[in-house]
C-alpha positions as CSV (number, residue, x, y, z in Angstrom):
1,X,0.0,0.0,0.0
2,X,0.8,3.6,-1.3
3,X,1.0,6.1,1.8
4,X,1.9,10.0,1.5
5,X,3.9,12.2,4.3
6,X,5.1,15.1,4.3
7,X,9.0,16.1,4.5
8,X,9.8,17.0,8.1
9,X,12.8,19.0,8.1
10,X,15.4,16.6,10.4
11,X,18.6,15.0,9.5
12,X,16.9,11.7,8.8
13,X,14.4,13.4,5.8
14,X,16.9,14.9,4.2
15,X,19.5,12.4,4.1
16,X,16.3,10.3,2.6
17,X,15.0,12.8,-0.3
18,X,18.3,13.4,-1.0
19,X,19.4,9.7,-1.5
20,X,15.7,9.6,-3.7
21,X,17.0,12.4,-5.8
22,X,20.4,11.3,-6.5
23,X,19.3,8.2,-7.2
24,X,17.5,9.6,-9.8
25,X,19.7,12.5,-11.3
26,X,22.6,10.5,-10.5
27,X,24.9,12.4,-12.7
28,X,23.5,15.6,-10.9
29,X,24.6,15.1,-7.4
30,X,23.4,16.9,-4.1
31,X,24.4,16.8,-0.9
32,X,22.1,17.2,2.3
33,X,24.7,20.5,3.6
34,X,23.6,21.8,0.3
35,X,19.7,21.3,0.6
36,X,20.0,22.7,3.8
37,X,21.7,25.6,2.9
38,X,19.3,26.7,0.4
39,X,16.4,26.0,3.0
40,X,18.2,28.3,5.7
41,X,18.1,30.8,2.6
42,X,14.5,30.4,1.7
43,X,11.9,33.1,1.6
44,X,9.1,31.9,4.3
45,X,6.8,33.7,1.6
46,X,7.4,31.3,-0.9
47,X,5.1,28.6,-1.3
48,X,6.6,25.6,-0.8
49,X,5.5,21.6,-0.6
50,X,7.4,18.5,-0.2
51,X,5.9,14.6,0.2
52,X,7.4,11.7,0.2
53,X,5.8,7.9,-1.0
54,X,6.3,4.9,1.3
55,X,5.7,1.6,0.9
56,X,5.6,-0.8,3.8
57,X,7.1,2.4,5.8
58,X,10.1,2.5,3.0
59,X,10.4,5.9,0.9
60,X,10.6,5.5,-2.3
61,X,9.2,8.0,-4.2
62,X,9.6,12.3,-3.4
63,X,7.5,15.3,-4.6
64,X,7.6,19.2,-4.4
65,X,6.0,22.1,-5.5
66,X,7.6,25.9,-5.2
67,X,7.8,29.4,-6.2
68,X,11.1,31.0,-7.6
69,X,12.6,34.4,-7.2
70,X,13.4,34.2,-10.7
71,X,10.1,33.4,-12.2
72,X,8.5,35.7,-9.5
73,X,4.8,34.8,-9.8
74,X,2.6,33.4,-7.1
75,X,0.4,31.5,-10.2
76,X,3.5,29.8,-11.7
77,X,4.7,26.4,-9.5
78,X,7.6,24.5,-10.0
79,X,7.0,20.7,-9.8
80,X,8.9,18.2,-9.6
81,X,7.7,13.6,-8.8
82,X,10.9,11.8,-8.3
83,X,10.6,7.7,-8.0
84,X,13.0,5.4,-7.2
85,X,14.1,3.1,-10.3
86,X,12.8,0.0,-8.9
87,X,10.0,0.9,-7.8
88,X,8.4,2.5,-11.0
89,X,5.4,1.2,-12.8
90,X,3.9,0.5,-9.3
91,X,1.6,4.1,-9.0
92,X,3.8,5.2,-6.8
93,X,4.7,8.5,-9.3
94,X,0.5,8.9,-9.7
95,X,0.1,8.9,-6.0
96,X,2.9,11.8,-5.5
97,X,1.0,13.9,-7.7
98,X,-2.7,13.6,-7.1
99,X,-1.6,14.4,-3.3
100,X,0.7,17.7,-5.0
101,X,-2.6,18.7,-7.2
102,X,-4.5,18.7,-4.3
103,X,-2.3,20.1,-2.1
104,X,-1.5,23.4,-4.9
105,X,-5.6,24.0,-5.5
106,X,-5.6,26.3,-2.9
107,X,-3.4,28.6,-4.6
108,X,-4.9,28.9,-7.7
109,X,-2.1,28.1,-10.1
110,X,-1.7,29.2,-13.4
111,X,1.1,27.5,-14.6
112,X,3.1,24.2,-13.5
113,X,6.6,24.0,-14.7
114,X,8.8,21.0,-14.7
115,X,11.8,19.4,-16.3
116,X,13.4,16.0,-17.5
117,X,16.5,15.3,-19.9
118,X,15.2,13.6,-23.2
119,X,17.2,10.7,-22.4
120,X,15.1,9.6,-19.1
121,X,11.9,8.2,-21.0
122,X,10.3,7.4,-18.1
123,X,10.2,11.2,-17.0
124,X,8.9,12.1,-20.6
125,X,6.2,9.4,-20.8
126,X,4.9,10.6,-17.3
127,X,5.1,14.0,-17.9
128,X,2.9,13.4,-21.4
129,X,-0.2,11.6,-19.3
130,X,-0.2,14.7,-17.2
131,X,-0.6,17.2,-19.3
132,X,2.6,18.9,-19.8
133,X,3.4,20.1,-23.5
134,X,7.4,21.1,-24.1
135,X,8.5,24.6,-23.8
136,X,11.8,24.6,-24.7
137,X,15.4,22.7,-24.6
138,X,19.1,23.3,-22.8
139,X,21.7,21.4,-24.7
140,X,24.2,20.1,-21.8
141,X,27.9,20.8,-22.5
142,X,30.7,19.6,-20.8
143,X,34.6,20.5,-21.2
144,X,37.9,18.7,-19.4
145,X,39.9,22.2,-19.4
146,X,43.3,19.7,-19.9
147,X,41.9,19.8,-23.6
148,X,42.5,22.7,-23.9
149,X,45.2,24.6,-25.5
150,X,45.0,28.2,-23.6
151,X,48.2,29.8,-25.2
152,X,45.7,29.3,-28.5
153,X,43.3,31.0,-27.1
154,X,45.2,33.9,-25.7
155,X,44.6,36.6,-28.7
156,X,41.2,37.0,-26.7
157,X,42.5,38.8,-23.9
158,X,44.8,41.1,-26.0
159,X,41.4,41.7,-28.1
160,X,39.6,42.7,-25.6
161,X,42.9,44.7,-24.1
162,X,43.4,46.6,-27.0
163,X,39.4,48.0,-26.8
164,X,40.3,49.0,-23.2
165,X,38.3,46.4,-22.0
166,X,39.2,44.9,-18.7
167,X,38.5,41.3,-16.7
168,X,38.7,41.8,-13.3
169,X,37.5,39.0,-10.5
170,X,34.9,40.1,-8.0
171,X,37.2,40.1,-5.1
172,X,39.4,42.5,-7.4
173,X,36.7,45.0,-7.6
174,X,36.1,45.0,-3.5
175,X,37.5,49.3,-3.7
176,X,34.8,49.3,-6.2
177,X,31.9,51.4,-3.8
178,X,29.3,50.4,-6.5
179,X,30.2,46.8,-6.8
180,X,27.2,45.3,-6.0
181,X,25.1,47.3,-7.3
182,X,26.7,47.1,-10.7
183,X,26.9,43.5,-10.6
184,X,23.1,43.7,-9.8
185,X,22.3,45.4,-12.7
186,X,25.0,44.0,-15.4
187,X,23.1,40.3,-14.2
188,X,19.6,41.3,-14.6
189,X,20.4,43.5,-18.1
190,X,22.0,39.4,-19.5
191,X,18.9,37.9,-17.4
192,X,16.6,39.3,-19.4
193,X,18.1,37.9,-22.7
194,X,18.8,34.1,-21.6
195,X,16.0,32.0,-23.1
196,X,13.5,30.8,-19.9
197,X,9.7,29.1,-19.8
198,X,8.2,32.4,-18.6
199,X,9.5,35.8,-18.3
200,X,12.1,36.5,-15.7
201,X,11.7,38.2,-12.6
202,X,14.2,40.8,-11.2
203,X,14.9,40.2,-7.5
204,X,15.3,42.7,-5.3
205,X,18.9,43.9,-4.5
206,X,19.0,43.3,-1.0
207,X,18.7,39.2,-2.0
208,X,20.7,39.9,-5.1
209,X,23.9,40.7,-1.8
210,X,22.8,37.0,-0.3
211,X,24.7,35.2,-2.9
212,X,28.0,36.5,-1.2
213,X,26.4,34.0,1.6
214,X,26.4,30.9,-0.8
215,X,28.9,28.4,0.4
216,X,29.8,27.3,-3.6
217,X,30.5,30.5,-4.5
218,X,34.3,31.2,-5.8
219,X,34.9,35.3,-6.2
220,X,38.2,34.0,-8.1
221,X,36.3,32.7,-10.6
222,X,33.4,35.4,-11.0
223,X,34.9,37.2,-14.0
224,X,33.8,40.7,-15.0
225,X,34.3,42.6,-18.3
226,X,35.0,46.2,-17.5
227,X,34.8,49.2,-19.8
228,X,36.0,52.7,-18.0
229,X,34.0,51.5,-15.1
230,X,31.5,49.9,-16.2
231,X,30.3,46.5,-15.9
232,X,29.7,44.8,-19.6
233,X,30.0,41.0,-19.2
234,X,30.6,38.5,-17.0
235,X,30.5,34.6,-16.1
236,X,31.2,32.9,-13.5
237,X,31.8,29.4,-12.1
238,X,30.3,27.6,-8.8
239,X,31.7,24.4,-6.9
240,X,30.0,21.0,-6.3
241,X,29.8,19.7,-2.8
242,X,28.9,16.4,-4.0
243,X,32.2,16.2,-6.3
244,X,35.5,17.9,-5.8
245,X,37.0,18.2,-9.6
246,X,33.6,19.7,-10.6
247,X,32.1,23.3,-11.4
248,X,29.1,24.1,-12.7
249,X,28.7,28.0,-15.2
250,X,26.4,30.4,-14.0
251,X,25.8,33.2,-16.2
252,X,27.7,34.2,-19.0
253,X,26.5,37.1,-20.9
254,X,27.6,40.5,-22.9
255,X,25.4,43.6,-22.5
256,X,23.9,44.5,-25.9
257,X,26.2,47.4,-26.3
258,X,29.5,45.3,-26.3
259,X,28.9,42.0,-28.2
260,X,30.8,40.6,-31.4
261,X,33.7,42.2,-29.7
262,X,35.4,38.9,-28.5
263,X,34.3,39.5,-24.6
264,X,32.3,36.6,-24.0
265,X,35.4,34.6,-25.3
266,X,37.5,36.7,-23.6
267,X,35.9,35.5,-20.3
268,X,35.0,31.7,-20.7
269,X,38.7,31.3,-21.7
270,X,39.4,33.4,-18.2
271,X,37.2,31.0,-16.4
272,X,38.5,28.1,-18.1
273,X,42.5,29.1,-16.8
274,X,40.9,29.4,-13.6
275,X,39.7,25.4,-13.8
276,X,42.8,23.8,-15.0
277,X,45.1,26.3,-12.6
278,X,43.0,24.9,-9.6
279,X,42.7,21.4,-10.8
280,X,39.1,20.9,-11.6
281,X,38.2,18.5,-14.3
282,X,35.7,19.2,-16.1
283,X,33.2,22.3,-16.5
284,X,29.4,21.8,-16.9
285,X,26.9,24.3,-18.9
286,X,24.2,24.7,-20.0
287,X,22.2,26.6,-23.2
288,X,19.2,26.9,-24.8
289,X,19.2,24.6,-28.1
290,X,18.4,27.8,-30.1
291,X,21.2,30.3,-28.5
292,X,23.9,30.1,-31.1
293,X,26.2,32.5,-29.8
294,X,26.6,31.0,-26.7
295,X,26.6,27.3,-28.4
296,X,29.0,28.5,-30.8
297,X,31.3,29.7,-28.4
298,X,31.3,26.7,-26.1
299,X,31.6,24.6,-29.0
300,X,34.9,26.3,-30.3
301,X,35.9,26.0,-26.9
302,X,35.7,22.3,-27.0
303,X,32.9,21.5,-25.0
304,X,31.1,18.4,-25.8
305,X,27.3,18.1,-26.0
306,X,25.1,15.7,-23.9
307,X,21.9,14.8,-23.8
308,X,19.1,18.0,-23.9
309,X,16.9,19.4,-20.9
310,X,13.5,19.3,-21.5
311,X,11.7,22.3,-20.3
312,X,7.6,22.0,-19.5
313,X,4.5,23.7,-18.6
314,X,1.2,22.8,-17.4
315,X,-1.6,25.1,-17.9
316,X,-3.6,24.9,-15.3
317,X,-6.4,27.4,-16.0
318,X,-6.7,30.2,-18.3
319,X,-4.8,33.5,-17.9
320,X,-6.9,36.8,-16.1
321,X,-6.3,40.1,-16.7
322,X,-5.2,41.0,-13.1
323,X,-2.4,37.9,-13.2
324,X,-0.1,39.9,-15.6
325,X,0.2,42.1,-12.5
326,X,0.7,39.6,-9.7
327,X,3.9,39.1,-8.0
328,X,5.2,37.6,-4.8
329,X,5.4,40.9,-2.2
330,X,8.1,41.9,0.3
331,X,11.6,41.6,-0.6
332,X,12.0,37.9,0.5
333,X,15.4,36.2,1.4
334,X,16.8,34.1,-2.1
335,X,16.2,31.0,-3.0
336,X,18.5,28.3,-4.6
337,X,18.9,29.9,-7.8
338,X,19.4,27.0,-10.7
339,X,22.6,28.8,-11.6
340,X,23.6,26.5,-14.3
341,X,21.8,26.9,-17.5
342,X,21.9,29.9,-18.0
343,X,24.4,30.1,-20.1
């Protein structure tokens, strides 16, 4: 028999959904510091749900629903129905979600949104009988930096030199009294261009200065392009508790005003030094299948293409005029970005 509880937040339930998850994303590990982290971080104005299946008292099966800063909408959900391998094909998947359904009717959603890699068939095949239709695709990429021949590559920075351009790290920009607030803008004005499900959302700046918190962070390898002070590109790269040799790419991007100028390249081959200098082995990005600068870049870097991310949406009921001006309110504490992908 099929029974639903909810996640209690003690050692043994995270140690449990995060064993669930792993096993299921097992090239995507997470660690239970890492969930916690971004719970301690969490807006308690964000609606939030997580369930777990049990059979004979045994999880095997994990669910959640939650708002993001990023898609900052109290209508639009992210879901997610995780099942153990061996215990698919059993309704344990069907059981997670009726309970979420119910659960999410009180708030009225517009949207769900939910992902799978195109690779994971059963994730597809259950995401067809409920509903979801395909929004959009991230081509994974992935790069050993040993491959690469930086003394090749170093025409970039004397490119970028010659225009007066410079790449600074974060940490070199500290005597900068704007810092922050530059940075804050310079990520919103790429934000804005990175192909997403539903319209971004600009967070407030106060939990914009909460990702100096983040535990994966590495200043030394947040690169920023700098033109007579001001902030035109950047990217930057974030550590994996789960594996040592790994970094994931947050967000690279070029203000409209400076690409075609050899910056972007400028500053993945920056970030790329960075990796091999410190030892890391490979370098994981994401990018939507249709971005071609970004693809083209990473692919003349050398960076080798996996299996796509499959983006979805739900529509859960049809649009009103007063939800294209709903929001979540108050400035709440951030979230867990997904900082890869948006590359």
């Amino acid at each position: 028999m099929i029974t639903i509880r909810p996640f209690e937040t003690n050692d043994q339930d995270y140690r449990l959904a995060v064993y669930i998850t792993n096993a299921v994303w097992p090239e995507y590990p997470d660690t239970v510091d890492e969930w916690k982290e971004s719970d301690e971080k969490r807006s308690k104005l964000l609606k939030r749900g997580r369930f777990f299946a049990e059979i004979d008292g045994k999880p095997v099966g994990f669910a959640s629903y939650g708002q993001s800063l990023w898609i900052n909408h109290p209508g639009k959900l992210f879901v997610g129905v995780e099942v153990l391998p061996e215990f698919r094909r059993r309704g344990v998947g069907s059981a997670l979600w009726e309970h979420l359904c119910s659960e999410i009717q009180q708030f009225d959603p517009l949207r769900l949104l939910a992902h799978t890699r195109e690779d994971y068939e059963d994730g597809i095949r259950f995401a067809a009988k409920l509903g979801f239709e395909e929004r959009m695709r991230d081509w994974e990429s992935r790069l050993d930096p040993a491959s690469l021949d930086l003394d090749e590559w170093s025409r970039y920075h004397r490119q970028v030199s010659e225009q007066g351009i410079e790449i600074k790290t974060v940490n070199e920009l500290k005597s900068d009294p704007n810092r922050d607030r530059k940075l804050y803008e310079l990520e919103w004005l790429i934000d804005r261009d990175v192909p997403s499900p539903e319209p971004p959302s600009k967070v407030p700046f106060e939990e914009f200065q909460k990702v100096w918190e983040r535990t994966n962070l590495l200043p030394d390898a947040w690169f920023v392009a700098v033109d007579n002070g001001d902030y035109v590109g950047m990217t930057n790269l974030w550590t994996s508790q789960a594996n040592a040799k790994l970094l994931y790419v947050g967000l690279t991007g070029v203000t409209r005003s400076h690409r075609k100028r050899g910056i972007a390249m400028a500053l993945k081959v920056r970030s790329v030094e960075f990796a091999l200098q410190k030892g890391f082995n490979e370098i994981r990005t994401w990018n939507e299948t249709n971005n071609q600068a970004m693809l083209g870049i990473n692919n003349r870097l050398g960076f080798v293409r996996q299996p796509a991310h499959i983006e979805y949406v739900k529509v859960m009921r049809e649009e009103r005029p007063e939800d294209a001006h709903l929001k979540i309110q108050d400035s709440p504490q951030e979230e867990e970005k997904q900082e890869v992908g948006a590359n």
